[in-house]
C-alpha positions in Angstrom: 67.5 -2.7 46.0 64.9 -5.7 46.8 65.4 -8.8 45.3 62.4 -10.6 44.6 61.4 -14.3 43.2 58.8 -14.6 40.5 55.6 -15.0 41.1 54.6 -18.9 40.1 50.9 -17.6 39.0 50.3 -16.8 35.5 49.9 -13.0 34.0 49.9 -11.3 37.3 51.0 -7.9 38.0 53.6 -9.4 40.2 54.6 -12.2 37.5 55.1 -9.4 34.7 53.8 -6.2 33.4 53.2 -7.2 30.0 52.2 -9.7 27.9 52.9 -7.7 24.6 56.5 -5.9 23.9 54.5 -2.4 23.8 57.5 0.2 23.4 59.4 -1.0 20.8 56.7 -1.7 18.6 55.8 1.8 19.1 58.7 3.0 17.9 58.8 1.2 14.8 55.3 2.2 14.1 55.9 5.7 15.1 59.1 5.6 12.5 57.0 3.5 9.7 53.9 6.5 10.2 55.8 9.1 10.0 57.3 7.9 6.6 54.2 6.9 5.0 52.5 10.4 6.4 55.1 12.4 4.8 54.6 10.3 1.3 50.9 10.8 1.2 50.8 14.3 3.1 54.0 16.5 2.9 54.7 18.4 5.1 57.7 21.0 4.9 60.7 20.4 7.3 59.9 24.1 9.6 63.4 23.9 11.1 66.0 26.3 10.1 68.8 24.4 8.0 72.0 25.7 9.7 74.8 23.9 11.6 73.3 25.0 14.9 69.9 23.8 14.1 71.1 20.5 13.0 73.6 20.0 16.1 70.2 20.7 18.2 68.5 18.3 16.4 70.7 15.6 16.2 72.4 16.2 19.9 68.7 15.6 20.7 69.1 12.3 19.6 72.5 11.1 20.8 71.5 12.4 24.4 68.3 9.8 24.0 71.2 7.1 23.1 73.8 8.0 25.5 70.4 7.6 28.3 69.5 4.5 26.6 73.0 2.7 27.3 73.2 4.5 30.6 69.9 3.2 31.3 70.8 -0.6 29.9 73.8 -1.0 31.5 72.3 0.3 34.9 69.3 -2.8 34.4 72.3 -5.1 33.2 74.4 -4.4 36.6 71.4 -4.8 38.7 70.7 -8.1 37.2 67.3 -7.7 36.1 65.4 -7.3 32.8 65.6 -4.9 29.9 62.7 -6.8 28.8 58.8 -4.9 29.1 57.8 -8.3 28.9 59.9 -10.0 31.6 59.3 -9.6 35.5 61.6 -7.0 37.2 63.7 -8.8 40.4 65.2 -5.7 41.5 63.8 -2.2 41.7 66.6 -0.1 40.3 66.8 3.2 41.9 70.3 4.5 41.0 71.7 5.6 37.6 69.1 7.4 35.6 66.5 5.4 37.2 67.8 8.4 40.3 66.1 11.1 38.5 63.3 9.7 36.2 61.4 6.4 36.6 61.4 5.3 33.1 64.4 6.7 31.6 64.8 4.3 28.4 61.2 5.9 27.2 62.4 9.1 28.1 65.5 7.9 25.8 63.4 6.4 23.2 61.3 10.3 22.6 65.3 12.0 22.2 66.2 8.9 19.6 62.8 9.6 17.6 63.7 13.4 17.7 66.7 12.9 16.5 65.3 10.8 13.4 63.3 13.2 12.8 66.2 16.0 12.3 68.0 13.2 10.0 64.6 12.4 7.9 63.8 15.9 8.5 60.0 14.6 8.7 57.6 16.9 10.9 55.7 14.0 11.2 57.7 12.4 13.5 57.9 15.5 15.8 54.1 16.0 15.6 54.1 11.7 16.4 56.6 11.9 19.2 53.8 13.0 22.2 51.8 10.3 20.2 54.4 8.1 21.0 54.4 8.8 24.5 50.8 9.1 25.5 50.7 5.9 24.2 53.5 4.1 25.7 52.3 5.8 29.3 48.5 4.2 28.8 50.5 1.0 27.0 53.1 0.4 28.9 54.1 2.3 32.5 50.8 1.9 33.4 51.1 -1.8 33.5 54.9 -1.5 34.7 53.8 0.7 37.3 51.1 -2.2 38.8 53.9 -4.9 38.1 56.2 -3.1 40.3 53.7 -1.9 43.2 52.9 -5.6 43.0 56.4 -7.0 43.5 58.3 -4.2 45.5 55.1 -2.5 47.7 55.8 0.2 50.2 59.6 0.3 48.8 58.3 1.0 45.2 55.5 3.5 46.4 58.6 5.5 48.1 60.3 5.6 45.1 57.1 6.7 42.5 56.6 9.5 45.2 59.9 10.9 45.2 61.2 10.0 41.3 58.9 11.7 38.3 57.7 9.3 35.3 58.9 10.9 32.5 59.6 14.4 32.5 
């Protein structure tokens, strides 16, 4: 782990990734369309309704919230942000951040899975790779630059031998 002092210069990459809080406004909207898609076009929930569909379904979900805490706690121990807003200071490379580079959106697609077993709203399946395109183009994109800008040759290691997402 590097640490790193902010960057005194206003909205650079190196000063933070994001000026907007992209992800979870995302996935509120994603939530929020889904639900108003299903009132005004219904679709039928295609998923067979038996114990072992609705284990997959909702496991689907508690797996995205058991990688959400891992991946909180592992930012929290590092000392640096949660925040997509806020400037990293150190570039995490252990816990889940070992095996995917941005594990909390990978976290965030299992959570809206699993809503969409409990609302049983296609919609939100269908909304899901929405969700993610747009949190790539929104979001890592920018996080990506933030961190090439604060952490260099260290980070461009790390994005070579660590997949984004999946």
């Amino acid at each position: 782990m590097t640490d790193t002092r902010p960057d005194t210069r206003p909205d650079t990459p190196a000063n933070r990734p994001s000026s907007f809080p992209w992800p979870p406004v995302l996935l509120v909207a994603s939530v929020v369309a889904a639900w108003v898609l299903q009132r005004v076009f219904p679709l039928t929930w295609p998923g067979m309704d038996d114990l072992a569909a609705r284990i997959v379904g909702l496991g689907l979900g508690v797996a995205g919230i058991l990688l959400m805490a891992w991946s909180i706690i592992t930012l929290r121990r590092a000392r640096t942000t949660v925040m997509p807003t806020e400037a990293a200071t150190v570039l995490v490379t252990d816990g889940p951040f070992r095996y995917r580079r941005n594990p909390i959106y990978l976290a965030d697609m299992l959570i809206l899975l699993g809503i969409a077993e409990l609302m049983r709203n296609i919609w939100l399946v269908i909304l899901t790779p929405v969700f993610g395109i747009l949190v790539i183009w929104l979001a890592i994109i920018p996080e990506e630059r933030h961190l090439e800008a604060r952490f260099g040759d260290e980070y461009r290691a790390y994005k070579a031998r660590t997949r984004r997402l999946i």
